[in-house]
N, C-alpha and C positions, 0 to 999 in steps of 0.2 A: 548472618553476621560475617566480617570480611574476618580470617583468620589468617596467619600465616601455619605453614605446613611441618617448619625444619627449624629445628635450633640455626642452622647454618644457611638461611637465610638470610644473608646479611650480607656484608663488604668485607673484602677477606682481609682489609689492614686493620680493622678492628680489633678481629682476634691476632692480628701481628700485635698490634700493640697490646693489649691485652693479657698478651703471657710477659713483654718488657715490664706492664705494671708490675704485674705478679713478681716477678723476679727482685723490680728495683724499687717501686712505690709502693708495697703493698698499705699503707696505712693512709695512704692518702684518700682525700674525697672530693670531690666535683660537683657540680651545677650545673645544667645545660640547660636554655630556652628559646623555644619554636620561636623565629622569625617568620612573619609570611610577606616575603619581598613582592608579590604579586598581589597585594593587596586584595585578594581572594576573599568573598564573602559566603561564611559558611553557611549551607540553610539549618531551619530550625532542628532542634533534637539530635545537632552532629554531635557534642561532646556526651553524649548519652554512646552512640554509637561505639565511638572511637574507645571509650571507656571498655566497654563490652571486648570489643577487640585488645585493650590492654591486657584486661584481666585474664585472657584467654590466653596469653603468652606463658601461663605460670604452667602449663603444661606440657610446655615442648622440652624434650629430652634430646642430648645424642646418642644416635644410636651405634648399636656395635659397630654396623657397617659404615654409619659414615666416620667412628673411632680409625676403623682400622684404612681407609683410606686415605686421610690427613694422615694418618703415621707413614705411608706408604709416599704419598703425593707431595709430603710438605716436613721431609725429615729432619728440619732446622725448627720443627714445633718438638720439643723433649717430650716425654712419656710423663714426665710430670704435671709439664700443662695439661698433656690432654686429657688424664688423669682427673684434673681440675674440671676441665670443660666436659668430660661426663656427669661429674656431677653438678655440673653450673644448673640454678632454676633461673628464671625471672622472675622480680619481686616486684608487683606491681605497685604495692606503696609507695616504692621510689619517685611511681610518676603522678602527678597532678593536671589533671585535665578542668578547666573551666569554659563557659561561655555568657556573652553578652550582644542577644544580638548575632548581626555574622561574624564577629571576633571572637576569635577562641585563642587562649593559652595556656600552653603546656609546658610543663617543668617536667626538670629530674635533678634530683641528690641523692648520693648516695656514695658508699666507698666508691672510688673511680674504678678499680679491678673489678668491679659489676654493673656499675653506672655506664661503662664506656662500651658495653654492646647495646643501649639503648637507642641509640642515633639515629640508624639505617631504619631497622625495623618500625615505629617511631612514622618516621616519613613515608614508611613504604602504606602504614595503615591511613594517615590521615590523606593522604592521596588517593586511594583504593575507595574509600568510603565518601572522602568529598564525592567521587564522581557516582557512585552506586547513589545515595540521596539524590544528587544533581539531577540523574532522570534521562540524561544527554545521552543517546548510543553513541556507541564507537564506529568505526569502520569495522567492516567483518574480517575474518582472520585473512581471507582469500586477499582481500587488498593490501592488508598490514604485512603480508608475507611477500606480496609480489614487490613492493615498496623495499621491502629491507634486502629482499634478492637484486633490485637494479641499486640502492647505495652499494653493496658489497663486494658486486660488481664490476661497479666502478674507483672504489678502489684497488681492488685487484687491477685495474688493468695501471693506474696511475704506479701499484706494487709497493703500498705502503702497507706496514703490520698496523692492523685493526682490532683492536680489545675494545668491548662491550662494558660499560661503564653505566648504567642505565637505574639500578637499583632503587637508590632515593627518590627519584622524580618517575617512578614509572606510572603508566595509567593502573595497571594490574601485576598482576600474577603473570596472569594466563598470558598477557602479553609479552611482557618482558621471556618466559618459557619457549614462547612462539617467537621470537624473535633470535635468540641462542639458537632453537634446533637450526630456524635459516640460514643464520651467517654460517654455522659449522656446515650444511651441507652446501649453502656455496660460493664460501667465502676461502681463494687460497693462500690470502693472505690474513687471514683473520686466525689472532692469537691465544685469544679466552677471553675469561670473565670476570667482573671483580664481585661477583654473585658466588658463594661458596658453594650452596646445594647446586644451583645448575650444572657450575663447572662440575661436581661429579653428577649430576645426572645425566650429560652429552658428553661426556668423555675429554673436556677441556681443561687448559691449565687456570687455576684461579690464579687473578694477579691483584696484585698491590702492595707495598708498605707500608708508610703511615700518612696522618693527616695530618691536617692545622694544628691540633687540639696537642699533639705530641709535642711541638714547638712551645705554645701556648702555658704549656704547664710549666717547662721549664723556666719560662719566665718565672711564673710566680714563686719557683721555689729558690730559682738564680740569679735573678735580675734579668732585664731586658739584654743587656749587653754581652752576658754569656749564655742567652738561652739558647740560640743557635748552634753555640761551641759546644753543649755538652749536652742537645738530644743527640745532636750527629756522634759524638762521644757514648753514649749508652747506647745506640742502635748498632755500632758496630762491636760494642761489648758485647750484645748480647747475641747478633746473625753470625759474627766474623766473616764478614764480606758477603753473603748473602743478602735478599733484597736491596739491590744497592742502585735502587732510584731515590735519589735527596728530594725531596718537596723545598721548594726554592724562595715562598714569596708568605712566608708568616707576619716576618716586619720589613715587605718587600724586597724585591731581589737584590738590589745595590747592596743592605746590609747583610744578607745570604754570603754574596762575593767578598763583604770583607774579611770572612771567616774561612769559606773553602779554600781552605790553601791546597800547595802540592799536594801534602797529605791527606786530606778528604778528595781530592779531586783524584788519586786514582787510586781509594779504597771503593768508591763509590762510581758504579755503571753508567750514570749519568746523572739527569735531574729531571725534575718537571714542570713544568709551566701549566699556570692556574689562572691566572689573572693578566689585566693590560695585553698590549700590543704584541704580536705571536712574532713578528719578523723582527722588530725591537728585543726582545728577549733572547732570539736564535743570535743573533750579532752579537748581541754582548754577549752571548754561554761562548761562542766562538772567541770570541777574543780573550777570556777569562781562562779556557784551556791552552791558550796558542802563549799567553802571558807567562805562561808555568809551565813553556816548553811541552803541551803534549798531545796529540795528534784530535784532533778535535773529533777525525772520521774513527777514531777507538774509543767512542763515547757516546751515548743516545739522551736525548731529549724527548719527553714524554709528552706529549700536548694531552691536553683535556679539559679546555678551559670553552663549553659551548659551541662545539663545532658540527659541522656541517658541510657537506660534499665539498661546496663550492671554496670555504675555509679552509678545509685538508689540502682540498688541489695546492690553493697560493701559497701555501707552507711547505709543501713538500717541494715545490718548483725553487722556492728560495733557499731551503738546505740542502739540496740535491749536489753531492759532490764537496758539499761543505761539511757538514755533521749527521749526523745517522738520526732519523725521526721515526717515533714512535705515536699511535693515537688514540685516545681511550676517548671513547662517543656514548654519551649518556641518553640525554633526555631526548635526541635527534633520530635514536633507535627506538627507544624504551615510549614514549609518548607521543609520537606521530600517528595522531589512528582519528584526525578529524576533527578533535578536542582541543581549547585553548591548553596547551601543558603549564601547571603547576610550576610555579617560582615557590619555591618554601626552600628552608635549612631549618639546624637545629644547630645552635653550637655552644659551644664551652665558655659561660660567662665569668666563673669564678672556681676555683683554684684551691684545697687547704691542705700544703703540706704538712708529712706528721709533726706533730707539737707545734705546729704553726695557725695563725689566725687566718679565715678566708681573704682571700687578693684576690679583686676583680682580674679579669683576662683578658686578652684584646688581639688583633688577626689585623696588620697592617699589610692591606693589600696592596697591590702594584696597580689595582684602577679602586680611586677613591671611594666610588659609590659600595664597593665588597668588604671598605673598613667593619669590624663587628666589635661590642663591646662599650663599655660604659666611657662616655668623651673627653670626663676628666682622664680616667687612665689614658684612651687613644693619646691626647693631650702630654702629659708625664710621656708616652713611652718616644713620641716622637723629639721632645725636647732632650730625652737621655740618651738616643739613637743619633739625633742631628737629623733626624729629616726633613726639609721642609715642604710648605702645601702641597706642591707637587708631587714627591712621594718618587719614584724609580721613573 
């Protein structure tokens, strides 16, 4: 049975967001539902499997030590949270697995302060297990290692910071594992993880802030027009200038920039690009700091939208000397091992803040094919935003 090992096996903006719940949503609840964009067909008996694997979640604890090194490593998580996160279980009734065939779908509801660590974890099993059924070997560790030593390499020598982003879409464990020790021993430009246990099991910083879904709920508690205005407003209530990479492209960038003014532009370290055209989005973050008088080279931009050697190269050749670039490389690490790699998400379809009825949710990307969420809403949010088909 594919198990995971760690409470803190997961995405470290999870638990960022996570304890913002705790603090600011506690009553709210959420919905989330597996997309398989790769239109992947499961073989027989997978939601039997993946079940087994959920259920098994209801065991994992944190423990002292990895207590006392998020207090140590991540002093902007309070003793309260972690507090919380010692005693967090998973409750596997939250989630719903079915199949039909090679179609499987999976839910989750539940308070979002418990709901919103299901995500990663989630992706991490029905990937792991897709490929254990499948039958397909991998490449052996000896390859998969020599492979992520010449990427790491190579960006070292181009001299861009390389964070490891790989989690959701990994083939394995044991890969994603084997991939961190590599890039740490020889990678000298390589930054950490957005993997929580690895980062302390190699001695790395875990990175991330938040996601869509942060953005997303706003909406339904704010309307679409201030939902942007007031995550960036409770994220810095609650870090005070800590994690201060913005996620840019919820109800794509154009709308992001009508809101980052002076003030979020230099409470916040930079932003990050997820979606659409990477040199497209560098020019405009560039001109949107140079617009608000402020030096664009005291700012970073975080790339992690599918990338790959030859993709880092031409992005970094175009910012170079213009804006500071950072790159977080997911599924190019994490699932390279000879294997078609898994296209899946899971994401936040609907929304019920407290004393409020559920509102769908919806993720206006900056490349149209990544819109998520029910079309009437896409629909409504784009006609209350102004955007049209084209989108940023």
């Amino acid at each position: 049975m594919v198990t995971l090992s760690s409470l803190l096996d997961n995405d470290f903006y999870k638990f960022t967001m996570q304890q913002c719940v705790c603090k600011l949503f506690p009553r709210a609840c959420a919905r989330y539902r597996f997309i398989n964009r790769g239109g992947h067909q499961f073989p027989d008996g997978f939601a039997e499997a993946l079940r087994a694997s959920v259920d098994a979640m209801s065991g994992l604890r944190l423990s002292a030590a990895e207590k006392q090194w998020l207090a140590i490593t991540c002093p902007y998580l309070d003793p309260v949270y972690l507090d919380f996160l010692q005693g967090y279980r998973y409750a596997p009734s939250e989630v719903q697995v079915t199949q039909a065939g090679g179609d499987v779908e999976v839910t989750v509801e539940g308070s979002w302060y418990r709901a919103i660590l299901w995500e990663v974890p989630l992706l991490c099993l029905i990937a792991e297990n897709f490929y254990a059924l499948g039958g397909a070997a991998r490449e052996p560790d000896g390859v998969v290692a020599e492979k992520t030593r010449r990427k790491i390499e190579a960006y070292g020598e181009l001299g861009v910071s390389i964070a490891e982003f790989g989690t959701r879409r990994r083939h394995s464990y044991a890969v994603q594992d084997l991939v961190v020790a590599t890039l740490k021993q020889y990678g000298s430009t390589f930054v950490g993880s957005s993997n929580v246990h690895l980062a302390m099991k190699h001695g790395v910083k875990p990175i991330g802030t938040h996601a869509h879904e942060w953005f997303m709920y706003h909406a339904a508690q704010y309307g679409f027009r201030m939902a942007n205005t007031m995550a960036l407003e409770h994220w810095v209530d609650v870090y005070r200038g800590e994690l201060g990479i913005a996620l840019s492209d919820t109800f794509t960038t154009e709308e992001f920039y009508e809101v980052f003014d002076r003030k979020f532009a230099r409470l916040f370290d930079g932003v990050r690009h997820d979606s659409g055209d990477p040199l497209r989005f560098a020019d405009r973050t560039i001109a949107h700091y140079q617009g608000l008088g402020i030096d664009p080279l005291s700012k970073t931009i975080v790339f992690s939208d599918a990338l790959n050697p030859e993709k880092v190269r031409r992005i970094a050749e175009h910012c170079r000397g213009r804006i500071r670039g950072s790159f977080g490389i997911g599924t190019n690490f994490t699932n390279d091992v000879g294997l078609t790699p898994v296209n899946i998400v899971l994401k936040m379809t609907a929304a019920r803040p407290a004393s409020a009825a559920w509102t769908p949710v919806v993720k206006l990307s900056d490349e149209p094919g990544k819109h998520s969420g029910d079309e009437r809403q896409i629909g409504l949010a784009k006609e209350i935003l102004g955007i049209g088909p084209e989108g940023f």
